[in-house]
C-alpha positions in Angstrom: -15.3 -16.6 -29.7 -13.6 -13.7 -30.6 -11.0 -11.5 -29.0 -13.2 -8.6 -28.3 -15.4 -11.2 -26.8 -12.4 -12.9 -24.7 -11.4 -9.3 -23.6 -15.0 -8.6 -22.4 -15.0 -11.9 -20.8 -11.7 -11.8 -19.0 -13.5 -8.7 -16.9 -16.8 -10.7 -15.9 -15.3 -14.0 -15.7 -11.5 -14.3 -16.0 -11.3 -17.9 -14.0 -13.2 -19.2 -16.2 -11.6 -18.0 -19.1 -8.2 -18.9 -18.0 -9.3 -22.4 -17.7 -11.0 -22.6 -20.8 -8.3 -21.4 -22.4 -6.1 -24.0 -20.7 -8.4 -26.6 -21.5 -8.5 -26.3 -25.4 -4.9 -27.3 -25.1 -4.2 -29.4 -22.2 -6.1 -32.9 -22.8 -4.4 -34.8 -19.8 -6.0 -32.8 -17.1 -9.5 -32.6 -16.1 -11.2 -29.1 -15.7 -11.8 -28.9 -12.1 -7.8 -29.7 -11.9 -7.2 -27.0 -14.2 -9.2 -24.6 -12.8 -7.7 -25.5 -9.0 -4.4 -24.5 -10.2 -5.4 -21.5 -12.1 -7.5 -19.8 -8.8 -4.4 -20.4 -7.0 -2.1 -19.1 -9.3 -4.4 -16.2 -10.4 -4.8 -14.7 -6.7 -7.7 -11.8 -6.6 -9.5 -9.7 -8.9 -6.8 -7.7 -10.5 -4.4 -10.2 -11.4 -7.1 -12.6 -12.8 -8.1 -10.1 -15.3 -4.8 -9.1 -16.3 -3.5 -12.5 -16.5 -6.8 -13.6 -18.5 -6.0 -10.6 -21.3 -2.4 -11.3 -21.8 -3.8 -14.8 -22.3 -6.3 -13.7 -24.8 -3.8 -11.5 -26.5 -1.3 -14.3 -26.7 -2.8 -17.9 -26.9 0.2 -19.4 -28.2 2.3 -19.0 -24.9 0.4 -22.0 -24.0 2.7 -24.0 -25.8 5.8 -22.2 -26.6 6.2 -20.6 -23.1 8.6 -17.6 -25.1 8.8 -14.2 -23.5 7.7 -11.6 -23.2 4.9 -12.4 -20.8 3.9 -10.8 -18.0 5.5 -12.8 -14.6 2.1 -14.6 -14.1 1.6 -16.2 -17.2 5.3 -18.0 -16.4 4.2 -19.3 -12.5 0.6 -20.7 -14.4 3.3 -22.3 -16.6 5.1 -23.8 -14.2 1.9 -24.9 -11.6 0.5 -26.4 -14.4 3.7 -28.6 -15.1 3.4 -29.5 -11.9 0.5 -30.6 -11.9 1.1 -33.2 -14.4 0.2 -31.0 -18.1 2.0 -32.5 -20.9 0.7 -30.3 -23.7 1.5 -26.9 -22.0 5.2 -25.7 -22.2 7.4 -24.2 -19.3 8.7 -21.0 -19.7 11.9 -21.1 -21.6 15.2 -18.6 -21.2 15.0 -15.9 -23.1 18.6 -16.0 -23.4 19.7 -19.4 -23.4 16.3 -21.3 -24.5 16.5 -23.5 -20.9 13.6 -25.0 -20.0 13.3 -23.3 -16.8 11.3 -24.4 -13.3 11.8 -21.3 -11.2 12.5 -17.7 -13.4 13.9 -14.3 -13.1 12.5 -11.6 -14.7 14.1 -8.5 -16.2 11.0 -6.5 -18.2 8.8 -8.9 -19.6 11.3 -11.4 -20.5 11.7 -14.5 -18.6 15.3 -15.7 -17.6 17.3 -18.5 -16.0 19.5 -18.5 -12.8 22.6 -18.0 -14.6 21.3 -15.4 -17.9 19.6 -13.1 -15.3 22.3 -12.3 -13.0 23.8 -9.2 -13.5 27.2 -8.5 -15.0 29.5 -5.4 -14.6 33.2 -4.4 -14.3 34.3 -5.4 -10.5 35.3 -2.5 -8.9 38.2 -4.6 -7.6 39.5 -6.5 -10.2 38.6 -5.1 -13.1 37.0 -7.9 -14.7 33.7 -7.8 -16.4 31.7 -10.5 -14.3 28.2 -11.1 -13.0 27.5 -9.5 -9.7 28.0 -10.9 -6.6 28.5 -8.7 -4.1 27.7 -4.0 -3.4 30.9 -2.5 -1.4 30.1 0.1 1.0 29.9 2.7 -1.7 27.3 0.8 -3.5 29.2 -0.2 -6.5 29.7 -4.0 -8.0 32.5 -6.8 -6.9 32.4 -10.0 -8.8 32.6 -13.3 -6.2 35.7 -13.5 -6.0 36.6 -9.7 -4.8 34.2 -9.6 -1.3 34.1 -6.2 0.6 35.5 -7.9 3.4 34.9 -6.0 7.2 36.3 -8.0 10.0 35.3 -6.0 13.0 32.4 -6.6 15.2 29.0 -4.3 13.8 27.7 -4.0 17.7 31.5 -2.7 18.5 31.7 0.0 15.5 28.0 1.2 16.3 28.9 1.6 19.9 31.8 3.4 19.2 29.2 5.8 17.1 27.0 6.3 19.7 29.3 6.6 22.5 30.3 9.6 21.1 26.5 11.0 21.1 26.1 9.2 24.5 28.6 8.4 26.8 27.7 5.5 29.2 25.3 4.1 26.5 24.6 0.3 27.3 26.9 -2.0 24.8 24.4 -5.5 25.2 21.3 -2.7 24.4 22.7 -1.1 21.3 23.7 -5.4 20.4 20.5 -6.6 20.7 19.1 -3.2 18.9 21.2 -4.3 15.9 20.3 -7.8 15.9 16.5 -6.9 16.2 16.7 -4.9 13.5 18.0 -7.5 10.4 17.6 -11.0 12.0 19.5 -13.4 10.2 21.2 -11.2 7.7 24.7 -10.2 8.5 25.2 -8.8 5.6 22.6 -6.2 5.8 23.7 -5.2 9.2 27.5 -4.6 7.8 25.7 -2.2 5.1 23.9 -0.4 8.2 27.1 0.0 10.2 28.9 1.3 7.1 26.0 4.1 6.4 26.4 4.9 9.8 30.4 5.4 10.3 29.6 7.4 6.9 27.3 10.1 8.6 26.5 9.4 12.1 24.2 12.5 12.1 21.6 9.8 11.1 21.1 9.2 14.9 20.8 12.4 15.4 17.7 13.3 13.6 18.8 13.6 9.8 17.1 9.4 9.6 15.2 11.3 6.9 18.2 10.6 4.6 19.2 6.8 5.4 20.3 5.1 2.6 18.8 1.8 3.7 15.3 1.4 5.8 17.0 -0.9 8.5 18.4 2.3 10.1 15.0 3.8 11.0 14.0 0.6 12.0 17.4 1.0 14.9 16.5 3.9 15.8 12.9 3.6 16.8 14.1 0.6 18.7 17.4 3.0 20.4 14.7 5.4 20.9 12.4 2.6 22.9 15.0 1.0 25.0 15.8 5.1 26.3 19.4 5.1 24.8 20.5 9.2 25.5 20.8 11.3 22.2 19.1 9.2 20.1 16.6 11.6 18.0 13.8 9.8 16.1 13.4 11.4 12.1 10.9 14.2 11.2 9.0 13.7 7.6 11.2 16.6 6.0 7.8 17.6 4.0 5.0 17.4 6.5 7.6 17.8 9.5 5.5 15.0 11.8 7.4 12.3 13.6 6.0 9.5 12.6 7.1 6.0 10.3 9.0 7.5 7.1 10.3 4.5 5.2 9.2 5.5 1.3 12.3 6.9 -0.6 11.4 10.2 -2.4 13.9 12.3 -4.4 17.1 11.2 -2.0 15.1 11.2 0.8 12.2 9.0 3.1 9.0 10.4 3.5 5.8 9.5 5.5 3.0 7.9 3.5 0.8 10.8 3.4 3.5 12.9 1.4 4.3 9.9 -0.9 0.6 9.7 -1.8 0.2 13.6 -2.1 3.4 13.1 -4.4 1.6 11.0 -6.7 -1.4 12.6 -7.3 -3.2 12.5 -10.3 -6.4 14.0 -11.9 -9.1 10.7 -12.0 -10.2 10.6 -15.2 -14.0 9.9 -14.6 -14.7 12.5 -11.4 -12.1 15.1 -11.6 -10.5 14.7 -8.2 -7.0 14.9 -8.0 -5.7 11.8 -5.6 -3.6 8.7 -5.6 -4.3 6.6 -8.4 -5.7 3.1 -7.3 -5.1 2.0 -10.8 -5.4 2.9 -14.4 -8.2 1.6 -16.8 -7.5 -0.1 -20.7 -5.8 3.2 -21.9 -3.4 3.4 -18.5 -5.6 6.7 -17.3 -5.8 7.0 -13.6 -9.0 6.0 -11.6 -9.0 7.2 -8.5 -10.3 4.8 -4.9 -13.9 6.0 -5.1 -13.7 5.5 -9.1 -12.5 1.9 -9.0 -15.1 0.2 -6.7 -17.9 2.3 -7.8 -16.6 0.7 -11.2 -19.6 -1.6 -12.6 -17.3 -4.2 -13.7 -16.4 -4.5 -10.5 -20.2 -4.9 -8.8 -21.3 -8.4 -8.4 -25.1 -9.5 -7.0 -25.5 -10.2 -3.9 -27.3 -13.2 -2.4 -29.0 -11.8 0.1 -30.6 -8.9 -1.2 -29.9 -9.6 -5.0 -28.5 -6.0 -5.8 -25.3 -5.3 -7.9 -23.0 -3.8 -5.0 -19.4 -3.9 -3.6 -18.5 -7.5 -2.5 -17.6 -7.6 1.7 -17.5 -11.0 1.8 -17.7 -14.5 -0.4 -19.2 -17.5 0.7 -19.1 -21.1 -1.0 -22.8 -19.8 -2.5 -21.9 -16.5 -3.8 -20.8 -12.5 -2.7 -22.5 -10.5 -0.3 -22.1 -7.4 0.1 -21.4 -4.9 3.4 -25.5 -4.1 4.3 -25.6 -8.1 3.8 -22.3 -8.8 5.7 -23.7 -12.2 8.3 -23.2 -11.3 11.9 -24.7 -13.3 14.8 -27.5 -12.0 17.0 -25.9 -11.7 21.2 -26.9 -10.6 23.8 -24.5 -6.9 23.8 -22.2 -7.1 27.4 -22.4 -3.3 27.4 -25.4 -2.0 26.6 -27.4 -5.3 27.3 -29.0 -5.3 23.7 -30.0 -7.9 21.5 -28.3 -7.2 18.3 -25.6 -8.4 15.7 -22.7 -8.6 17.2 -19.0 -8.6 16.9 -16.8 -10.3 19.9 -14.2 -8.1 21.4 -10.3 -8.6 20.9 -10.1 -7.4 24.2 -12.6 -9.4 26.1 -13.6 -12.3 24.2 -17.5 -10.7 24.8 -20.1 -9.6 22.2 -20.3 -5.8 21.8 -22.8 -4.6 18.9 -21.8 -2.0 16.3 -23.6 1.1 18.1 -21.0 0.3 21.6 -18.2 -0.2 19.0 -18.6 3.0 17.7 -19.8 4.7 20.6 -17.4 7.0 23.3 -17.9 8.4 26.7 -16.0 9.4 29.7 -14.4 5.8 31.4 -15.2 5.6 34.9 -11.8 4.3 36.2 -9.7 7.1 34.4 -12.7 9.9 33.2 -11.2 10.4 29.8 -13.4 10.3 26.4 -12.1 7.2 24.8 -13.9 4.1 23.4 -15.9 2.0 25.1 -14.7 -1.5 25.7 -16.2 -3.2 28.7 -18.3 -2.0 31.7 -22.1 -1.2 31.1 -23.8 1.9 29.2 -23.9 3.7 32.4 -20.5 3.0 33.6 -18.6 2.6 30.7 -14.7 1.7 30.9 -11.8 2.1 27.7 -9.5 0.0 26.5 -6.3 0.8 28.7 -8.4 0.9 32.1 -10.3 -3.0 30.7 -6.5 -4.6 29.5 -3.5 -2.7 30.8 -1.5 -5.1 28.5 1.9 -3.1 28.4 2.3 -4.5 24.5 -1.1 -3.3 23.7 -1.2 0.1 24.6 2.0 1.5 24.0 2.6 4.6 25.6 3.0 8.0 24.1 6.3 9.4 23.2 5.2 12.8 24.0 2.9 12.8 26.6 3.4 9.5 28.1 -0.9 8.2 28.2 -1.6 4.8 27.2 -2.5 4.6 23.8 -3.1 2.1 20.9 -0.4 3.2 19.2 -0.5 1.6 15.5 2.4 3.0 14.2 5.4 5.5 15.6 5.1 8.6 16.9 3.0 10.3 19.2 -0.8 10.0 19.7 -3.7 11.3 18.6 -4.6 14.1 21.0 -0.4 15.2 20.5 -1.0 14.7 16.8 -3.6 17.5 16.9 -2.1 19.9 19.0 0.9 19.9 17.0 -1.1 20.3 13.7 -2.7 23.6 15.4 0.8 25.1 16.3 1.9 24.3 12.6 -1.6 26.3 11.7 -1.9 28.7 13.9 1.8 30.2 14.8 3.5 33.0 12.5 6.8 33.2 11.3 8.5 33.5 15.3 6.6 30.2 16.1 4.4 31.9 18.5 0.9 32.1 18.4 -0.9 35.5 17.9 -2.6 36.1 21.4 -5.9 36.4 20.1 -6.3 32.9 18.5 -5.1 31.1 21.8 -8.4 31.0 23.1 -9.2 29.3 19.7 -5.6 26.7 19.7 -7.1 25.9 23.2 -10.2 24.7 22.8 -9.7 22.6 20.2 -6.8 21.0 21.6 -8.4 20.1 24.3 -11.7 19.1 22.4 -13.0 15.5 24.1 -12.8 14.3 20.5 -9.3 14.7 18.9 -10.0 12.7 16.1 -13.2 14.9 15.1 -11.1 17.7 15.3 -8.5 16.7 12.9 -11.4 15.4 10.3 -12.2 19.0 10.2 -9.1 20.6 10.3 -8.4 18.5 7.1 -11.6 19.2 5.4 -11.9 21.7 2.4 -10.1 24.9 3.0 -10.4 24.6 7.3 -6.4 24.2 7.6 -6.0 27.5 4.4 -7.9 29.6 6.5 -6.6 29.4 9.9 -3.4 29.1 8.4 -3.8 33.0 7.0 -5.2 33.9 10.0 -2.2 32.9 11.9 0.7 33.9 10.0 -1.0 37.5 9.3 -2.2 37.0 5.8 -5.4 37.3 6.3 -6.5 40.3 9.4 -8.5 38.5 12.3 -12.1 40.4 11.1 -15.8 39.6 9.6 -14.9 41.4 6.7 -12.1 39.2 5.6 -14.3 36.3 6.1 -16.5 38.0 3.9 -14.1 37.9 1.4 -14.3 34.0 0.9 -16.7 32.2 -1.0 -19.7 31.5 0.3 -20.4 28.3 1.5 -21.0 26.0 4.9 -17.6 25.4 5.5 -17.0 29.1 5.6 -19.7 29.9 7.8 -18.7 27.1 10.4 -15.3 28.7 10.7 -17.2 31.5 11.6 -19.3 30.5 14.4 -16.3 28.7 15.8 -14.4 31.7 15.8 -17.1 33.4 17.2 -17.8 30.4 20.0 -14.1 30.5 21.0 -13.9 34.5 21.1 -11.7 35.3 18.5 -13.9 37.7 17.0 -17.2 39.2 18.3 -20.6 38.4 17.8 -22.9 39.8 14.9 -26.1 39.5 13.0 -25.4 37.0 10.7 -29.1 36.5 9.2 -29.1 40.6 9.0 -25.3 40.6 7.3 -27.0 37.5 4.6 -30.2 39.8 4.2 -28.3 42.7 3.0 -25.5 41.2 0.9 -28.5 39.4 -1.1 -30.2 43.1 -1.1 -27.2 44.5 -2.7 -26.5 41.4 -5.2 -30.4 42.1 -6.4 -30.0 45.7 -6.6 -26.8 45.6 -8.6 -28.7 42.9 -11.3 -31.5 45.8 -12.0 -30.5 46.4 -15.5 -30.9 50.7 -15.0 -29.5 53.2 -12.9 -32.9 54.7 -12.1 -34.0 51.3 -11.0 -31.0 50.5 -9.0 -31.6 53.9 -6.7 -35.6 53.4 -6.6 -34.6 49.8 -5.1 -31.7 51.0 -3.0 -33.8 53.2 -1.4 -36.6 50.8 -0.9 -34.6 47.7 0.4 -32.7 50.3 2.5 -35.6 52.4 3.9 -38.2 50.0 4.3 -37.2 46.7 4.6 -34.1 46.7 6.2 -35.3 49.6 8.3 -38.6 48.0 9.5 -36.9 45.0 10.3 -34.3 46.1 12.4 -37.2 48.0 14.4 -38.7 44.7 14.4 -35.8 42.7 15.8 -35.1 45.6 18.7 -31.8 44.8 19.4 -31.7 40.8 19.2 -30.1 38.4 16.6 -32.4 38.1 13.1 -34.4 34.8 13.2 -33.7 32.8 10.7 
């Protein structure tokens, strides 16, 4: 088999490759051992293929184990050793040529315990020695120069906060710090030290914390109700909510880090996170990669080439195929595939998962979890677990809060005031009407799908600040499309601005374009005067007064 073949292979089949390639060398092991160790090893689809090319590309490593290799190709190494293989190599130093049965990696070459440690000048001493230990201003100490700190963490962090707080609770801010790096010492004297170095940290600049531990405190100061404690804005997208991925000095949310990554997919155009790059290490976006044919497989229920939900001992099947067992529904009393609730242990079928309504107990439009079609109840009102539904730091409602920060329905209405108010922060009196009924839409999360979609959030945003004047006519200066029109008629439903003949105002801006494609000027005023005269004239007459039918 060739290498072009091999290549093509490790995408459709790259277990099997591996373990044939394993197999030509290894004679003391059976296949099915060899093929064990290598699914283990390999892990899911990605890794399998790029651990069966480097293979293909680089046979020999089989039984030289000499770097560079890619850190998979040295664990298969070593599994296989264990495993009893006498013909395939462990990985060897790079440095020092020791056989070697854990390894460090630096690049693509492979290292021991002693060759991959760094070594720099101790800040202390002097002395050009591998690294041991990072002061508190980050730089290196050798072992035998520690950045010793004798006092208590709790004591110095208390001492911080009791000048934001007087009165705060020592044993809270103790167990807050002990929560937040169990186990590692060391980590909470780096925490302390970033601290004492800018205590404005706790104050709502977290954004800039050197290490993540620190927002991790915070949120749990912030829980336990410790006064002055401020949880961190994303200082791009200005939400409060988790911000732990370091970007240019500072920690963003994961929205902004993704929107800082974006890239133009090479097969559709869009411009989103990569979800990986193909042979030539161009980006592909999420939609690209598993609409990928290599990575279809057939399933064996219906035998077409489509995404893979789940894999049974006899083969993939894909979501339409997914197995669910036919119940008896506990809400809405059908027969149906069902799922059983995390909740209450009962079957609910996928239209009652999906499904909202106003509860009965509380009367607000949330999910239904229990109760019956008629009398539905949420999740809050069915299991008032206190650990389940946390509630919300803004508005204080029991929610299922996944992450920090404030819920849903809060989410929205700050996203409107973001949209909606000029450069004073206030909100032009005119859209009010408009900021109020979609904040207090029954459906928060519909809202915010649409405030995200196409150019919703560019045009409201014009309309609040002033760029765009609040009229038809500036509408009219967008392109055409459904998405225009919408924010129309939802302008128009809230009202923002008046009511008007939209079938009429279509008629006559397709009149004109027609008019103004007549090739000459004599034509252009016999049709003018036609369309305008006639047409438009008779119906009008026609409509006396009302709306145009479509």
């Amino acid at each position: 088999m060739t290498t072009a073949d091999q290549l093509d292979r490790a995408v459709a089949d790259p277990i099997g490759l591996i373990t044939d390639l394993v197999t030509d060398v290894e004679k003391e092991l059976d296949a099915e051992r060899i093929r064990a160790v290598v699914t283990a090893v390999a892990g899911g689809r990605a890794k399998s293929r790029s651990l069966a090319k480097a293979l293909a590309m680089l046979p020999a490593l089989l039984t030289d184990g000499r770097s560079p290799a890619p850190r998979a190709i040295g664990d298969l190494l070593i599994e296989l050793r264990k495993a009893g293989a006498a013909a395939i190599a462990a990985p060897v130093c790079a440095e020092c040529g020791k056989k070697l049965r854990t390894l460090q990696r630096k690049g693509q070459d492979w290292y021991c315990s002693v060759c991959g440690q760094e070594r720099a000048e101790c800040t202390a001493c002097g002395n050009v020695r591998r690294v041991s230990f990072r002061d508190r201003k980050g730089l290196p100490r050798c072992k035998m120069c520690p950045d010793n700190d004798d006092r208590d963490p709790a004591a110095v962090v208390h001492g911080l906060i009791t000048a934001i707080a007087p009165g705060a609770d020592r044993d809270v801010i103790a167990e807050a710090l002990r929560r937040t790096a169990p186990n590692r010492p060391t980590y909470r004297q780096r925490l302390v030290w970033a601290l004492e170095e800018n205590p404005r940290l706790l104050t709502g600049e977290g954004y800039l914390a050197p290490h993540r531990a620190i927002l991790r405190f915070i949120d749990l100061l912030h829980e336990a109700g410790v006064a002055g404690i401020v949880r961190p804005a994303c200082p791009r997208c200005h939400r409060v909510v988790r911000i732990d991925k370091p970007l240019d000095g500072q920690r963003v949310c994961r929205n902004c880090i993704a929107k800082s990554r974006f890239e133009e997919c090479v097969r559709c155009g869009a411009r989103r996170e990569p979800a990986t790059r193909d042979a030539e290490g161009r980006p592909l976006c999420p939609s690209c990669l598993v609409k990928d044919p290599a990575n279809l497989e057939t399933c064996i229920v219906c035998g077409e080439s489509r995404m893979v939900s789940n894999r049974t001992a006899d083969g993939p099947i894909c979501p339409n195929c997914r197995p669910l067992p036919i119940l008896l529904c506990s809400i809405c009393g059908r027969t149906a595939p069902c799922m059983l609730s995390k909740l209450t242990g009962l079957p609910r079928c996928g239209g009652c998962d999906r499904r909202q309504g106003h509860c009965t107990v509380c009367g607000r439009m949330r999910g239904i979890h229990s109760g019956t079609a008629d009398a539905p109840v949420c999740g809050p009102c069915t299991t008032p677990d206190a650990e389940l539904w946390r509630p919300c730091p803004t508005c204080g409602q029991a929610e299922r809060l996944h992450a920090p920060g404030p819920c849903p329905r809060c989410t929205l209405k700050q996203r409107l005031h973001e949209l909606l108010a000029d450069d004073t922060g206030s909100i032009n009196p005119k859209l009010q009407s408009l900021h109020d009924a979609l904040a207090n839409t029954e459906r928060a999360g519909t809202a915010m799908r649409w405030l995200s979609k196409g150019i919703v959030s560019t045009v409201l945003s014009d309309l609040g600040s002033g760029r765009r004047p609040l009229t038809h006519e500036a509408l009219d200066e967008l392109p055409e499309g459904k998405v225009v029109e919408h924010i129309r008629s939802v302008l128009v439903a809230t009202g923002v601005l008046p009511r008007r003949d939209e079938q009429m105002v279509r008629l006559e801006r397709h009149v004109k374009d027609l008019v103004s494609s007549h090739a000459t000027a004599e034509g252009r005023k016999i049709l003018h005067r036609y369309a305008t005269w006639h047409l438009l004239r008779r119906l009008r007459r026609r409509s006396r007064g009302k709306e145009t039918t479509y």
